[in-house]
Chimera marker file (.cmm) of the C-alpha trace (Angstrom):
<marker_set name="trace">
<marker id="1" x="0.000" y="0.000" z="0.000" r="1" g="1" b="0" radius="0.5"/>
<marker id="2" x="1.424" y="3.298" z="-1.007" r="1" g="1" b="0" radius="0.5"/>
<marker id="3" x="1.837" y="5.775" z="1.995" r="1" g="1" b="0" radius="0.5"/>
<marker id="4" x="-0.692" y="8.922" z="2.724" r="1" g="1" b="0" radius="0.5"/>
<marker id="5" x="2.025" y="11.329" z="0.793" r="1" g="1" b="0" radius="0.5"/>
<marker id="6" x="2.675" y="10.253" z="-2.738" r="1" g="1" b="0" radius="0.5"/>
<marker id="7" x="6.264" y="11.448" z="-3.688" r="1" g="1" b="0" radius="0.5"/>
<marker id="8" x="7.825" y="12.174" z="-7.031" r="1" g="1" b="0" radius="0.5"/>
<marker id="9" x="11.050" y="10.817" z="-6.943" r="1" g="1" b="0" radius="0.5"/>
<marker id="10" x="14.197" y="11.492" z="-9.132" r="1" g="1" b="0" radius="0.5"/>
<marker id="11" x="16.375" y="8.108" z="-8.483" r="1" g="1" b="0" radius="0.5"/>
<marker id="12" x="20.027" y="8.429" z="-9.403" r="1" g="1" b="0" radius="0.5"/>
<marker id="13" x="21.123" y="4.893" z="-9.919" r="1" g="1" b="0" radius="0.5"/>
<marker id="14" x="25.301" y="3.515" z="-9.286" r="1" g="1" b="0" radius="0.5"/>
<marker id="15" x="27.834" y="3.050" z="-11.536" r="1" g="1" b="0" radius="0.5"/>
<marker id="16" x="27.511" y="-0.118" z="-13.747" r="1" g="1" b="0" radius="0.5"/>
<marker id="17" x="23.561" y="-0.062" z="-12.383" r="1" g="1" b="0" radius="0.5"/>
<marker id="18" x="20.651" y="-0.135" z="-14.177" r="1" g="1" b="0" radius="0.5"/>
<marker id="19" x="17.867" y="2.386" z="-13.780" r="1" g="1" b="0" radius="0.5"/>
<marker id="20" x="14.833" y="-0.198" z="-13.780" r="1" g="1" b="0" radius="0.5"/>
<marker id="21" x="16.612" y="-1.625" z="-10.474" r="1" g="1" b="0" radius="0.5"/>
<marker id="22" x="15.551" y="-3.196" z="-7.144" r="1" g="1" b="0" radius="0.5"/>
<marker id="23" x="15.781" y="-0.048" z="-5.273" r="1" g="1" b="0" radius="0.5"/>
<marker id="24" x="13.351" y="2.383" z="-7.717" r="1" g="1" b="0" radius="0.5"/>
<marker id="25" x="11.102" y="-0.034" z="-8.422" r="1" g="1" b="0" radius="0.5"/>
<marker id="26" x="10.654" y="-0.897" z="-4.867" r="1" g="1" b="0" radius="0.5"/>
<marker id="27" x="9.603" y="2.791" z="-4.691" r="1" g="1" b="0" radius="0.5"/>
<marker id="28" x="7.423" y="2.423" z="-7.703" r="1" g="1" b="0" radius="0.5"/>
<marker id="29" x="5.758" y="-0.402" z="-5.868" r="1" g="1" b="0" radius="0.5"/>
<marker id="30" x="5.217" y="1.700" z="-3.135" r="1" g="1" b="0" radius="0.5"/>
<marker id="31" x="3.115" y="3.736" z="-4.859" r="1" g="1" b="0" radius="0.5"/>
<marker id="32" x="5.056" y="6.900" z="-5.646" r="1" g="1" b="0" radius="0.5"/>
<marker id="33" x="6.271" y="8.218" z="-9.255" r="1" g="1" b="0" radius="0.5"/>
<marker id="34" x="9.948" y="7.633" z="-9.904" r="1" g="1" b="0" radius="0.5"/>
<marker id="35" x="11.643" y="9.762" z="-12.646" r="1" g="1" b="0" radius="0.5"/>
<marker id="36" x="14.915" y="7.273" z="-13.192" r="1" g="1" b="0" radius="0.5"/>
<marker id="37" x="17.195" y="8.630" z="-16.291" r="1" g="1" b="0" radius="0.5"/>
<marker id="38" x="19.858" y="6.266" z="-17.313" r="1" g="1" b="0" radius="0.5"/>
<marker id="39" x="23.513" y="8.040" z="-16.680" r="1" g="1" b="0" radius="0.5"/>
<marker id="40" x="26.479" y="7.067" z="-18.256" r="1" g="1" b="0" radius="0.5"/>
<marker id="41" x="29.267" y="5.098" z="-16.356" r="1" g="1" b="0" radius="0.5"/>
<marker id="42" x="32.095" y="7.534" z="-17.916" r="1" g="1" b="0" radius="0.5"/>
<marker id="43" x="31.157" y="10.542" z="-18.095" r="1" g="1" b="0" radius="0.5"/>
<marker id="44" x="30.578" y="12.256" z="-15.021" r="1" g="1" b="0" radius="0.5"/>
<marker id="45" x="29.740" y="15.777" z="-16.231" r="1" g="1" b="0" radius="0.5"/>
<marker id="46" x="27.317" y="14.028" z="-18.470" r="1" g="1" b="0" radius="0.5"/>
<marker id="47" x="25.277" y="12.290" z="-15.822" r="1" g="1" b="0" radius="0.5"/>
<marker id="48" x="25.190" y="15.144" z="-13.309" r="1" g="1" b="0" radius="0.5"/>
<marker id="49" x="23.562" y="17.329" z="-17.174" r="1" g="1" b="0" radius="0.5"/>
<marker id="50" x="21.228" y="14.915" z="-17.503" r="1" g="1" b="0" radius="0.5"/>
<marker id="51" x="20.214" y="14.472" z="-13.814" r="1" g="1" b="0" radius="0.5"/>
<marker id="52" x="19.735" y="18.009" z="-14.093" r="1" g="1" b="0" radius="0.5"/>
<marker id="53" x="17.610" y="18.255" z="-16.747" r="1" g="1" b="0" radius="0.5"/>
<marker id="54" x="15.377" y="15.631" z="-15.809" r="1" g="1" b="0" radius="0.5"/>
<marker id="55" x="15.103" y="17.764" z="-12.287" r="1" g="1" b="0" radius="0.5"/>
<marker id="56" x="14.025" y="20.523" z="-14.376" r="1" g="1" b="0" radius="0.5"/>
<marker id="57" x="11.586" y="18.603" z="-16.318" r="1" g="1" b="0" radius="0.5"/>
<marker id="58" x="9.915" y="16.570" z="-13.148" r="1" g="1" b="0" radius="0.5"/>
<marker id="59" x="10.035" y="18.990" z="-10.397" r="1" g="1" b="0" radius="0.5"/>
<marker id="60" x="10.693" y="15.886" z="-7.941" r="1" g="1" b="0" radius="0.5"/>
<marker id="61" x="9.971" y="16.125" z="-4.302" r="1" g="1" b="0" radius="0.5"/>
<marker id="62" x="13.049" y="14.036" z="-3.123" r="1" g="1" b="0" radius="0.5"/>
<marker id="63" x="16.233" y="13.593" z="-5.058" r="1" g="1" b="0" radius="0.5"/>
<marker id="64" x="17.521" y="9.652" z="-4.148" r="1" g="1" b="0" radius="0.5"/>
<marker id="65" x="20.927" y="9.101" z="-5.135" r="1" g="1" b="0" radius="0.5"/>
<marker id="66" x="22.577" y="5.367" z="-4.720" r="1" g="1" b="0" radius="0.5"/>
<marker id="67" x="26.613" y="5.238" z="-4.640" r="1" g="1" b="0" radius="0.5"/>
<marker id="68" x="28.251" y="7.161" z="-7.762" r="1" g="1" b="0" radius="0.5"/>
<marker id="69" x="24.162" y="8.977" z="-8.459" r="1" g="1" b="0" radius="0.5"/>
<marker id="70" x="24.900" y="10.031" z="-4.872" r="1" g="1" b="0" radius="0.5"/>
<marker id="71" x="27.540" y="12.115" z="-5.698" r="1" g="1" b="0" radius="0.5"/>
<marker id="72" x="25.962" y="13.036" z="-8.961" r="1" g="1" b="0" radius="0.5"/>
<marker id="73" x="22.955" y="14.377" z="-6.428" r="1" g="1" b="0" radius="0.5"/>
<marker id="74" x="25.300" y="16.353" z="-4.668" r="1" g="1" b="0" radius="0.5"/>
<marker id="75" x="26.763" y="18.328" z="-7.696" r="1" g="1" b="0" radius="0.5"/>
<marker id="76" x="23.578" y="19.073" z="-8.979" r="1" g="1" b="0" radius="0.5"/>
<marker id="77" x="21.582" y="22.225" z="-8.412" r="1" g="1" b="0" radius="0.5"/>
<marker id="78" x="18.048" y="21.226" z="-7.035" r="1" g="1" b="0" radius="0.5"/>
<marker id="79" x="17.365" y="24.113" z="-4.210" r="1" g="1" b="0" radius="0.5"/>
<marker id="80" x="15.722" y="22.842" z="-1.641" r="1" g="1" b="0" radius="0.5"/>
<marker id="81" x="14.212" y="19.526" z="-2.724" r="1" g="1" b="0" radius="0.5"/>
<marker id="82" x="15.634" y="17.024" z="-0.097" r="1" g="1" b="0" radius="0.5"/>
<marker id="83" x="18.908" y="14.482" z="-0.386" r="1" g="1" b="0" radius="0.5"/>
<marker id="84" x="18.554" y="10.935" z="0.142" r="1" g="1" b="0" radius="0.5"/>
<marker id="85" x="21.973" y="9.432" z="-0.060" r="1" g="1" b="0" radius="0.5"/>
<marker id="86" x="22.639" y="5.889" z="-0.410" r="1" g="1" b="0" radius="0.5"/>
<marker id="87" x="26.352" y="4.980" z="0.183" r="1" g="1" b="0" radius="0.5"/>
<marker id="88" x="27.428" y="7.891" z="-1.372" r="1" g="1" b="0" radius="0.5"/>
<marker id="89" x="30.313" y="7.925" z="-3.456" r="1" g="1" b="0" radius="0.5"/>
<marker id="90" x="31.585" y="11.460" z="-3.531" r="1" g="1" b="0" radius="0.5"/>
<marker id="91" x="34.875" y="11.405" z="-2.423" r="1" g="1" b="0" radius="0.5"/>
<marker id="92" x="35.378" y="9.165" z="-5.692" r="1" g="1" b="0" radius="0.5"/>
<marker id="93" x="33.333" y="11.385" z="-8.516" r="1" g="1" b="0" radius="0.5"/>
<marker id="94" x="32.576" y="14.972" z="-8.488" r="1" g="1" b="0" radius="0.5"/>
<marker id="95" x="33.649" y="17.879" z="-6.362" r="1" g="1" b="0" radius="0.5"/>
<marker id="96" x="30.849" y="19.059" z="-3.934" r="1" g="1" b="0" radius="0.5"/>
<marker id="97" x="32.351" y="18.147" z="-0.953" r="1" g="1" b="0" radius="0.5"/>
<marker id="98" x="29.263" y="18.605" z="1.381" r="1" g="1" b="0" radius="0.5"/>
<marker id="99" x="25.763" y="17.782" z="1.648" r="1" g="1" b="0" radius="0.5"/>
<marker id="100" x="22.603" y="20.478" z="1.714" r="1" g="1" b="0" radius="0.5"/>
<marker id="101" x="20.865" y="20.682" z="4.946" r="1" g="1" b="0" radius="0.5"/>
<marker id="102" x="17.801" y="18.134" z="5.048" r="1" g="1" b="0" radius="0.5"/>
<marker id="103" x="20.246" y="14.956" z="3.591" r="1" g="1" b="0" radius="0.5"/>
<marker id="104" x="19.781" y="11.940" z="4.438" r="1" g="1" b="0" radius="0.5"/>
<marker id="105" x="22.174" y="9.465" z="4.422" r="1" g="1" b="0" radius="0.5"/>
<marker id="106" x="21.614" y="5.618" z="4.215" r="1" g="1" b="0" radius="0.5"/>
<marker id="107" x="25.118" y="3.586" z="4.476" r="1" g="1" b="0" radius="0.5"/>
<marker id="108" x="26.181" y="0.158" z="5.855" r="1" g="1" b="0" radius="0.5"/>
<marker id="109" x="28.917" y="-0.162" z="8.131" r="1" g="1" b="0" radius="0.5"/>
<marker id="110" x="29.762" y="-3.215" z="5.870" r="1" g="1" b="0" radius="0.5"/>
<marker id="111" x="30.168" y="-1.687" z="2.688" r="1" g="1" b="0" radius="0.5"/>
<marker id="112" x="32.914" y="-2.971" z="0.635" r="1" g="1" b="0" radius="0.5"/>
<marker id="113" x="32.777" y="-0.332" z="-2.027" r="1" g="1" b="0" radius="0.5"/>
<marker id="114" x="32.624" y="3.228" z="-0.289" r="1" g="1" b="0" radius="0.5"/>
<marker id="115" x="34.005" y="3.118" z="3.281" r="1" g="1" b="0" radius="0.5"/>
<marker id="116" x="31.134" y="4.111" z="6.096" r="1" g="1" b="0" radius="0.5"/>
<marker id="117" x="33.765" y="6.424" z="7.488" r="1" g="1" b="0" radius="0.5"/>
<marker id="118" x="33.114" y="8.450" z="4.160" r="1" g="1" b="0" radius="0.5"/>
<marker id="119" x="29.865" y="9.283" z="5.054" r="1" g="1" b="0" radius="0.5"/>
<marker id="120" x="30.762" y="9.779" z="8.384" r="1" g="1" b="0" radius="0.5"/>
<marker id="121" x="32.850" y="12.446" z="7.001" r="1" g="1" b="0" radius="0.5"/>
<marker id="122" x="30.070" y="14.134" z="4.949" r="1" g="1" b="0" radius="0.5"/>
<marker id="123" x="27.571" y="14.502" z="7.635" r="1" g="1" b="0" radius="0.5"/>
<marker id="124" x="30.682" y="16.196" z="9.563" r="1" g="1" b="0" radius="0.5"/>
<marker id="125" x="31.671" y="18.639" z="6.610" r="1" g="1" b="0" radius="0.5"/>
<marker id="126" x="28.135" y="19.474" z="6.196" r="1" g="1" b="0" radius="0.5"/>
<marker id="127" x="26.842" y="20.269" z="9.634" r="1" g="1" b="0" radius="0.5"/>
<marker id="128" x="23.819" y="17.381" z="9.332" r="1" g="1" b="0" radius="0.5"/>
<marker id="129" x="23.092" y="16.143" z="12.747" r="1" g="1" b="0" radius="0.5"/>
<marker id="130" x="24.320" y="12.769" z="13.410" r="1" g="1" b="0" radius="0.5"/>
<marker id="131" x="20.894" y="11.418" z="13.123" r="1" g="1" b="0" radius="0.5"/>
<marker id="132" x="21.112" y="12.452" z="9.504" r="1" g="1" b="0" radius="0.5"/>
<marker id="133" x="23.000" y="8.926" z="8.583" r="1" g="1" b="0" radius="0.5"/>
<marker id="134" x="21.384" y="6.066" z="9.401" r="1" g="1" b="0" radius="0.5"/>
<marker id="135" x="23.800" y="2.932" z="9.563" r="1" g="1" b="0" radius="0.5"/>
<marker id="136" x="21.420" y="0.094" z="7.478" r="1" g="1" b="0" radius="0.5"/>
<marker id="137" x="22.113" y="-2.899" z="5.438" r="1" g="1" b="0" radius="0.5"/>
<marker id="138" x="24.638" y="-5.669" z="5.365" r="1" g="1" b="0" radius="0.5"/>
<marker id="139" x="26.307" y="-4.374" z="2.139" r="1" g="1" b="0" radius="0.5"/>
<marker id="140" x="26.754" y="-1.883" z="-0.384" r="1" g="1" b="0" radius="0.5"/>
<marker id="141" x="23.646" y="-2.466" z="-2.297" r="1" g="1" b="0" radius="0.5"/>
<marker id="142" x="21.426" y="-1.786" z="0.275" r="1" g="1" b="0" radius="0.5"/>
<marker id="143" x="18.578" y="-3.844" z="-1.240" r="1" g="1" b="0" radius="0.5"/>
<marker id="144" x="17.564" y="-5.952" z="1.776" r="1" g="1" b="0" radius="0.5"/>
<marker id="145" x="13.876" y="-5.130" z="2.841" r="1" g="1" b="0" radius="0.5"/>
<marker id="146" x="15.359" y="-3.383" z="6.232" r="1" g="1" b="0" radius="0.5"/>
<marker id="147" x="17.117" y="-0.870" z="3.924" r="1" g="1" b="0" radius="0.5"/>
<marker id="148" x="14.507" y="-0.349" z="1.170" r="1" g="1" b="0" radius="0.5"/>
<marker id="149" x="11.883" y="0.451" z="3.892" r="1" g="1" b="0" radius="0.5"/>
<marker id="150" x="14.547" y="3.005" z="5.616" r="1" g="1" b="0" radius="0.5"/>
<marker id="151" x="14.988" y="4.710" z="2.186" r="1" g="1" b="0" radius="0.5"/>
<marker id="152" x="10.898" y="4.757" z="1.651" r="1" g="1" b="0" radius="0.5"/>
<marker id="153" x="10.443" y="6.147" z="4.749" r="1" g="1" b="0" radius="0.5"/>
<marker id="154" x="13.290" y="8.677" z="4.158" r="1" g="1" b="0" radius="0.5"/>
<marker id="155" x="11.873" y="9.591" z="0.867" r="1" g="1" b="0" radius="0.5"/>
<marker id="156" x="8.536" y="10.185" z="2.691" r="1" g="1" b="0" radius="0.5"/>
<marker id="157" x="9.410" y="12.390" z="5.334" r="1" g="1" b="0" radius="0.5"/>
<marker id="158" x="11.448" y="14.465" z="2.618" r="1" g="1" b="0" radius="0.5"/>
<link id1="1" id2="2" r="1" g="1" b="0" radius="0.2"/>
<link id1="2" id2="3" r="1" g="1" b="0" radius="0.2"/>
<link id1="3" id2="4" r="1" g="1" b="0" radius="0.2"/>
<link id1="4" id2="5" r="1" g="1" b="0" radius="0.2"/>
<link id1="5" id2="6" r="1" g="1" b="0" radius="0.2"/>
<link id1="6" id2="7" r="1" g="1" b="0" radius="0.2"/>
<link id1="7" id2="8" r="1" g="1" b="0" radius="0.2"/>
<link id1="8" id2="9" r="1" g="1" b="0" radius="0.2"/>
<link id1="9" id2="10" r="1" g="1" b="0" radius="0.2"/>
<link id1="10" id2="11" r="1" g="1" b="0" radius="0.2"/>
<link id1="11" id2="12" r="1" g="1" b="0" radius="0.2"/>
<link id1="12" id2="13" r="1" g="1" b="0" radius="0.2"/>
<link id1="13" id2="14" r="1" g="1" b="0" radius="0.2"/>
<link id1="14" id2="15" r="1" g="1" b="0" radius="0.2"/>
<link id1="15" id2="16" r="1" g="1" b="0" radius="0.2"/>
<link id1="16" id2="17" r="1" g="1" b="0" radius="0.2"/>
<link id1="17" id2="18" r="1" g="1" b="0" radius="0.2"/>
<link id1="18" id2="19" r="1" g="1" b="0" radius="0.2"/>
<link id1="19" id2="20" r="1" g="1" b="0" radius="0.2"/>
<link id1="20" id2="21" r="1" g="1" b="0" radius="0.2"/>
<link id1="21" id2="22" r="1" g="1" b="0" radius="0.2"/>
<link id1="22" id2="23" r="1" g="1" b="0" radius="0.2"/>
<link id1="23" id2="24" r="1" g="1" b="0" radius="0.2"/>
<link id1="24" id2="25" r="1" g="1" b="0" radius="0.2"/>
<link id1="25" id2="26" r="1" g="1" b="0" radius="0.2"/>
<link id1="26" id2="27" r="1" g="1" b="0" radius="0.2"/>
<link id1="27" id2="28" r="1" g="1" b="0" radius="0.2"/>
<link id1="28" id2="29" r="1" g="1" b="0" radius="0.2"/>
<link id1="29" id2="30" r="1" g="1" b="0" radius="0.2"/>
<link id1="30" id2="31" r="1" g="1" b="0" radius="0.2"/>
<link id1="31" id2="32" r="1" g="1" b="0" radius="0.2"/>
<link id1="32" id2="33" r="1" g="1" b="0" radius="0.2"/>
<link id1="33" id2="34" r="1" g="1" b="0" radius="0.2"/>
<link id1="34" id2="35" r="1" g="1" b="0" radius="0.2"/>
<link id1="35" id2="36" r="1" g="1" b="0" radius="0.2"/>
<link id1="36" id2="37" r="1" g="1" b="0" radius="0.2"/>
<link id1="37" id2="38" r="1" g="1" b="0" radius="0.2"/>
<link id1="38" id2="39" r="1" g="1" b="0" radius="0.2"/>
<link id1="39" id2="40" r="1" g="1" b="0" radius="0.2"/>
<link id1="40" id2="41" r="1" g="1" b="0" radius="0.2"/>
<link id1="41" id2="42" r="1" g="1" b="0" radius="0.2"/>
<link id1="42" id2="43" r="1" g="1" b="0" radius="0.2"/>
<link id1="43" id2="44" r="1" g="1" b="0" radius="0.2"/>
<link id1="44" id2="45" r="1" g="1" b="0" radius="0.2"/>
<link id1="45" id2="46" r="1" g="1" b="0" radius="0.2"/>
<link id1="46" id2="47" r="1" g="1" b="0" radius="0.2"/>
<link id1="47" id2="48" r="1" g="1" b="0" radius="0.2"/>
<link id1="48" id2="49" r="1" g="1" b="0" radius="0.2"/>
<link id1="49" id2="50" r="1" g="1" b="0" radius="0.2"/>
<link id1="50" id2="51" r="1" g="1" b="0" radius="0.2"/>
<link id1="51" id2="52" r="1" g="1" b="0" radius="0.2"/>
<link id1="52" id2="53" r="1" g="1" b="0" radius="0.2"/>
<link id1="53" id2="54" r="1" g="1" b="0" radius="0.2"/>
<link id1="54" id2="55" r="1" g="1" b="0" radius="0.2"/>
<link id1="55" id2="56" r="1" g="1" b="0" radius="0.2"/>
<link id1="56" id2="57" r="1" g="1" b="0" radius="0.2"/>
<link id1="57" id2="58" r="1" g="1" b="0" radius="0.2"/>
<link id1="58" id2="59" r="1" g="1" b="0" radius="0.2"/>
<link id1="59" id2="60" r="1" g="1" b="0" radius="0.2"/>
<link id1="60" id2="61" r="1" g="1" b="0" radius="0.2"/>
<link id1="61" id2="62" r="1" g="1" b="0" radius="0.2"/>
<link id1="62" id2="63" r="1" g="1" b="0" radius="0.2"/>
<link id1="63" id2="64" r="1" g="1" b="0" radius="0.2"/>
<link id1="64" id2="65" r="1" g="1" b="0" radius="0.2"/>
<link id1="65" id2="66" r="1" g="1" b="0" radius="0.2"/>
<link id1="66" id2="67" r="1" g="1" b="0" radius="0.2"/>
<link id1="67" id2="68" r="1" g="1" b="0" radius="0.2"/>
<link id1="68" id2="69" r="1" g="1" b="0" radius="0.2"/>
<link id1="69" id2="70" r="1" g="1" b="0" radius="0.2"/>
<link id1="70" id2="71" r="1" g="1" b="0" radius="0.2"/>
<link id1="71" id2="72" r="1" g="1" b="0" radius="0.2"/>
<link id1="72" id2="73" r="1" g="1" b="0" radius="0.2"/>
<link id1="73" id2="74" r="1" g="1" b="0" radius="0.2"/>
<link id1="74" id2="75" r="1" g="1" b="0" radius="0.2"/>
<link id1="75" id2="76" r="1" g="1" b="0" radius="0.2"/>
<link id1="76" id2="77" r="1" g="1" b="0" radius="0.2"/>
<link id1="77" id2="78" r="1" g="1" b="0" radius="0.2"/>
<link id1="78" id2="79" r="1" g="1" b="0" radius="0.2"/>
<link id1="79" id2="80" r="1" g="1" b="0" radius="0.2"/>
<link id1="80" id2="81" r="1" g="1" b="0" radius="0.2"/>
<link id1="81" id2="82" r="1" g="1" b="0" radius="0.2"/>
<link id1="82" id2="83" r="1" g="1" b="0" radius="0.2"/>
<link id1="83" id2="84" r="1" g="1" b="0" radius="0.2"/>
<link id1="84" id2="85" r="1" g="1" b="0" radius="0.2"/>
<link id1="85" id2="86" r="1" g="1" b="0" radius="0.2"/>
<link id1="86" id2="87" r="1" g="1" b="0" radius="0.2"/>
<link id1="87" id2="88" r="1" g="1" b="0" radius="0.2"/>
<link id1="88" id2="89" r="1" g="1" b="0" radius="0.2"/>
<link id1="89" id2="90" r="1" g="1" b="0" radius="0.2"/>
<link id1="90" id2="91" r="1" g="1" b="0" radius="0.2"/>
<link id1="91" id2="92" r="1" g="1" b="0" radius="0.2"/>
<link id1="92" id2="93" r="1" g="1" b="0" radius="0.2"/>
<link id1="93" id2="94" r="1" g="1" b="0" radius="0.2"/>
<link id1="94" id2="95" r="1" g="1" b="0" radius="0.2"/>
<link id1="95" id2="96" r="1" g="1" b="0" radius="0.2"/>
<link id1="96" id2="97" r="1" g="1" b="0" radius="0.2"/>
<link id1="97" id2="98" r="1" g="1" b="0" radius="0.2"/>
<link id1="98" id2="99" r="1" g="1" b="0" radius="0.2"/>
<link id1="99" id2="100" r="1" g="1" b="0" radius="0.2"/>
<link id1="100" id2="101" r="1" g="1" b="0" radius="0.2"/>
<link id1="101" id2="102" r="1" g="1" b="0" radius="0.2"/>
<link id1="102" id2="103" r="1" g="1" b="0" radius="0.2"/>
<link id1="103" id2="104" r="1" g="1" b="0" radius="0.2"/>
<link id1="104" id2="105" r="1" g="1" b="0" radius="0.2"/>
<link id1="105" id2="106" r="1" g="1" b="0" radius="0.2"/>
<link id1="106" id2="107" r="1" g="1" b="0" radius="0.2"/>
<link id1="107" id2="108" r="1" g="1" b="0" radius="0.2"/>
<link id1="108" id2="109" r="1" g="1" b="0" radius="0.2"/>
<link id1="109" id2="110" r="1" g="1" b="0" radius="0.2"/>
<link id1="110" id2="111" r="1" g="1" b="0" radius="0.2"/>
<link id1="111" id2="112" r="1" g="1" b="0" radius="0.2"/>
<link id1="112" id2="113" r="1" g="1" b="0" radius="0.2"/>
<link id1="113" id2="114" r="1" g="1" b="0" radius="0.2"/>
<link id1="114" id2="115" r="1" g="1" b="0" radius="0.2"/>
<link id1="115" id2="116" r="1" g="1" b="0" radius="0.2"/>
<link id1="116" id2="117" r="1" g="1" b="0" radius="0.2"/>
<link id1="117" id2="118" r="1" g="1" b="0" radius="0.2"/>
<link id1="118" id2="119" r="1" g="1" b="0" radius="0.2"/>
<link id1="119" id2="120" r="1" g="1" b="0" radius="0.2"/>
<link id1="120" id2="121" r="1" g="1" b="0" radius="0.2"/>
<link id1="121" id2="122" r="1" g="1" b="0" radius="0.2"/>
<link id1="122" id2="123" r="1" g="1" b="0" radius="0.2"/>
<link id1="123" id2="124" r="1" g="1" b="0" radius="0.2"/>
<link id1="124" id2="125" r="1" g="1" b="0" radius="0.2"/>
<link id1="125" id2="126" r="1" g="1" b="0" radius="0.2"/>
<link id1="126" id2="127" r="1" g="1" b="0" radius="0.2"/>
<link id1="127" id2="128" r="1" g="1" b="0" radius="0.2"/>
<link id1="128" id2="129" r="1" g="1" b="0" radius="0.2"/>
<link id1="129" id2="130" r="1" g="1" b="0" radius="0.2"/>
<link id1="130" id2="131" r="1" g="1" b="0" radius="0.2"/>
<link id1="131" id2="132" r="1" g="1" b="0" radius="0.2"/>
<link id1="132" id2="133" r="1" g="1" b="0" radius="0.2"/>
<link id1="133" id2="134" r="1" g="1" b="0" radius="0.2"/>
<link id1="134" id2="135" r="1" g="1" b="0" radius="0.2"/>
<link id1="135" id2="136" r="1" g="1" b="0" radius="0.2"/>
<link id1="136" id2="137" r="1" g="1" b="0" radius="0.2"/>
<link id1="137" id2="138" r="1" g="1" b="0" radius="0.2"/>
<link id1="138" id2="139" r="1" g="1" b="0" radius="0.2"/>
<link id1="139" id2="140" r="1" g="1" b="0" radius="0.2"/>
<link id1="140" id2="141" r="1" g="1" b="0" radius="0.2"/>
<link id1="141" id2="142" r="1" g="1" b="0" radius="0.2"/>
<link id1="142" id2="143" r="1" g="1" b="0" radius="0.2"/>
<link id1="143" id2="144" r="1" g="1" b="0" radius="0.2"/>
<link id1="144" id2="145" r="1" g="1" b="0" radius="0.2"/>
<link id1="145" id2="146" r="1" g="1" b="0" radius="0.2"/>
<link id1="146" id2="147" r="1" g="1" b="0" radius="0.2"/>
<link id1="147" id2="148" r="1" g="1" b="0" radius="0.2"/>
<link id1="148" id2="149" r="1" g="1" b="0" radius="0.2"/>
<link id1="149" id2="150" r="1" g="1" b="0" radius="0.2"/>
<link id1="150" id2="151" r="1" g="1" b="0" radius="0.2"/>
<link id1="151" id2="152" r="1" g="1" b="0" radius="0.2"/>
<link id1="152" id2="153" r="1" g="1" b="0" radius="0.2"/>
<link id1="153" id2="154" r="1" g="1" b="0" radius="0.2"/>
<link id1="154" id2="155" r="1" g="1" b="0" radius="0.2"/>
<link id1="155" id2="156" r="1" g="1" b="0" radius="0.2"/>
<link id1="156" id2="157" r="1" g="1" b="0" radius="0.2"/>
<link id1="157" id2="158" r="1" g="1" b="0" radius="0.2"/>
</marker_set>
C-alpha cells in the first residue's frame, strides 16, 4: 500500500547499475512516481547534465541518489528539494564536498565499495546532525527489505 504522501522521486542509480533496479522499483511499488534517467558510467559531467535536466523537467519532491548517483545528487543544483543518499560515493566522482541541509544518508557499516567512514565524514563537513546517517544494510547495495523500507520512509518524510 502506497503511503498517505505520494512522492515524485528522481532516483540516481550507481555506476555499472541499471535504472529499472531493485531499489526504484521498490519505490514504484510503493506507490510513488519515480523519474529514473539512465547516466552514463564515464562521463561524469554528463550524468550530473542529464540528472539536471530531468530535475528541471519533473520537479521531484526528493532527489535519491545510490553510490556514484549520490555524488551526482550532490553536484547538482536542485534548491531545496531534499537528499537521500545511499552509500554515497563522492569522495570518488565529483567535487561538492558537502551535503545540503535536510540529507539523508543511508550507508552500511559493511560496505565494501565506499568506506562508512566516508559518510561519516560528509555529515561532519556538512553540519547534518548525526541522526542524519542512518547505519542500514549488510552491504553496499542496500537492497535488503530493512534498507529499502529506511529509504521509503526517508523519501517520505522528505
Amino acid at each position: 500500500m502506497a503511503g498517505p504522501n505520494l512522492v515524485k522521486i528522481l532516483f540516481l542509480h550507481g555506476w555499472q547499475s541499471i535504472p529499472g533496479g531493485v531499489k526504484p522499483t521498490f519505490l514504484v511499488e510503493s506507490g510513488h512516481t519515480v523519474f529514473k534517467p539512465k547516466l552514463p558510467d564515464e562521463d561524469f559531467p554528463e550524468a550530473v547534465r542529464i540528472a539536471q535536466a530531468e530535475f528541471d523537467r519533473h520537479k521531484p519532491d526528493v532527489i535519491v541518489g545510490s553510490s556514484r548517483g549520490g555524488a551526482v545528487a550532490m553536484n547538482m543544483s536542485s534548491g531545496d528539494v531534499k537528499l537521500v543518499l545511499l552509500c554515497p560515493a563522492w569522495k570518488k566522482f565529483g567535487t561538492t564536498q558537502t551535503a545540503k541541509l535536510g540529507t539523508t544518508i543511508l550507508h552500511s557499516r559493511a560496505d565494501d565499495v565506499v568506506a562508512f567512514a566516508d559518510s561519516e565524514e560528509l555529515v561532519r563537513n556538512s553540519s547534518l546532525p548525526h541522526s542524519a546517517l542512518i547505519e542500514i544494510g549488510a552491504d553496499h547495495r542496500l537492497a535488503g527489505t530493512d534498507s529499502l523500507q529506511a529509504m521509503l520512509r526517508a523519501c517520505e518524510n522528505a
